[in-house]
Each structure stands twice: as structure tokens, then as C-alpha cells.
N, C-alpha and C positions, 0 to 999 in steps of 0.2 A: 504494500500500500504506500502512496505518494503522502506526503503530509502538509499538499497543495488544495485546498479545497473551496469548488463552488457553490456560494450562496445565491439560490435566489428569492424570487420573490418579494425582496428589500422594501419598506417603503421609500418614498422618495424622497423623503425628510432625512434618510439616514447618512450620516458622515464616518469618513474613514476612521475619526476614533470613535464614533459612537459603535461602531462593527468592532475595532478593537478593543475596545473595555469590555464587550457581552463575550469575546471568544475569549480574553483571556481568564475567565474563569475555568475553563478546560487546559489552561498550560501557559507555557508558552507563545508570543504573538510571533511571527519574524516578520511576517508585511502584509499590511492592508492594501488594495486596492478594489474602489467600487467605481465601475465600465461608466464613465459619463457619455451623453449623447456632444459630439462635435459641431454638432450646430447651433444646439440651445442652452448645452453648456448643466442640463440634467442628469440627471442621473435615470438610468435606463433598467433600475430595478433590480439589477444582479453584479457582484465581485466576486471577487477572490480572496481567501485568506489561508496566508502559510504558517502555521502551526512549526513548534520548535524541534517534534518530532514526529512518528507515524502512530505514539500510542499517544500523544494528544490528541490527533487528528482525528483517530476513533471514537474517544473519548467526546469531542467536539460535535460529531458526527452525531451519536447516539444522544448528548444533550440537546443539540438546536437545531434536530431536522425536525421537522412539522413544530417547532417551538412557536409561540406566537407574540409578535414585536407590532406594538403598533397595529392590533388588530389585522395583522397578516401572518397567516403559517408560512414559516421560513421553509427554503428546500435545500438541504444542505448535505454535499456528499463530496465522492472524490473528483477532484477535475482531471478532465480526461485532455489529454494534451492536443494545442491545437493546430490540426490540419492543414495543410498547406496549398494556398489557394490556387489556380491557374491566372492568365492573364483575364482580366475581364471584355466581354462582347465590345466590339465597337472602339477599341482603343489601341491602336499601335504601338509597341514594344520598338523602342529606338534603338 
């Protein structure tokens, strides 16, 4: 098990230490990040947080998956590494 883990379902009010102070009651934090939208500059509902090892991350996992923040259940597990995109339709590769 990886000890990188994604949260979603966020509400939109939440901040990178508001995430870290709720995970670090399972351990260890080693970094927050919550995915803002680039255009508007929000937050788009889901991040990431890496735990200090794989038996916090479990431990993290089992506390605040369906946990509920803000009147949303959290969805909280292992983040699966991300996939490597092709060029996109309609744009030229220089």
C-alpha cells in the first residue's frame, strides 16, 4: 500500500490545513494538496494527502472514508497513480 491518499468529496470551504489538522489525527501529515479549479481559482472538491507512513494511511483510510465534514461523506482511499495523457485532439505537437 502507497501512503498517498485521495480524498474526495471535500466541501468547498475546505483548506489545505483544514485537511491537515482532520488527517493528522491518524499520524503523521507529509503534504497536503486540495486540486483547485484554474480558472476560478476553487477548489474542485477532491486532494490528496501523504501520510508519514502506509500504517497511517490505513489507519486514515479506515477513520475518514464515508467520515462526514461539513455535512458531506468524505471518500477517502488509496490514490492510484496518474496516467499518462496523449496529445490532445486538434493541437499540434511542435
Amino acid at each position: 500500500m502507497a501512503n498517498k491518499l485521495f480524498v474526495g468529496n471535500l466541501p468547498f470551504s475546505t483548506t489545505n490545513q483544514d485537511l491537515e489538522e482532520l488527517f493528522a489525527q491518524s499520524g503523521a501529515v507529509t503534504s497536503v494538496n486540495i486540486i483547485m479549479d484554474k480558472f476560478t481559482g476553487r477548489s474542485r472538491g477532491f486532494g490528496f494527502v501523504e501520510m508519514g507512513s502506509d500504517q497511517e494511511a490505513q489507519a486514515a483510510i479506515e477513520r475518514f472514508h464515508e467520515y462526514e465534514l461539513s455535512g458531506r461523506p468524505l471518500t477517502v482511499n488509496e490514490a492510484k497513480p496518474k496516467e499518462p495523457r496523449g496529445p490532445r485532439e486538434g493541437r499540434e505537437r511542435w
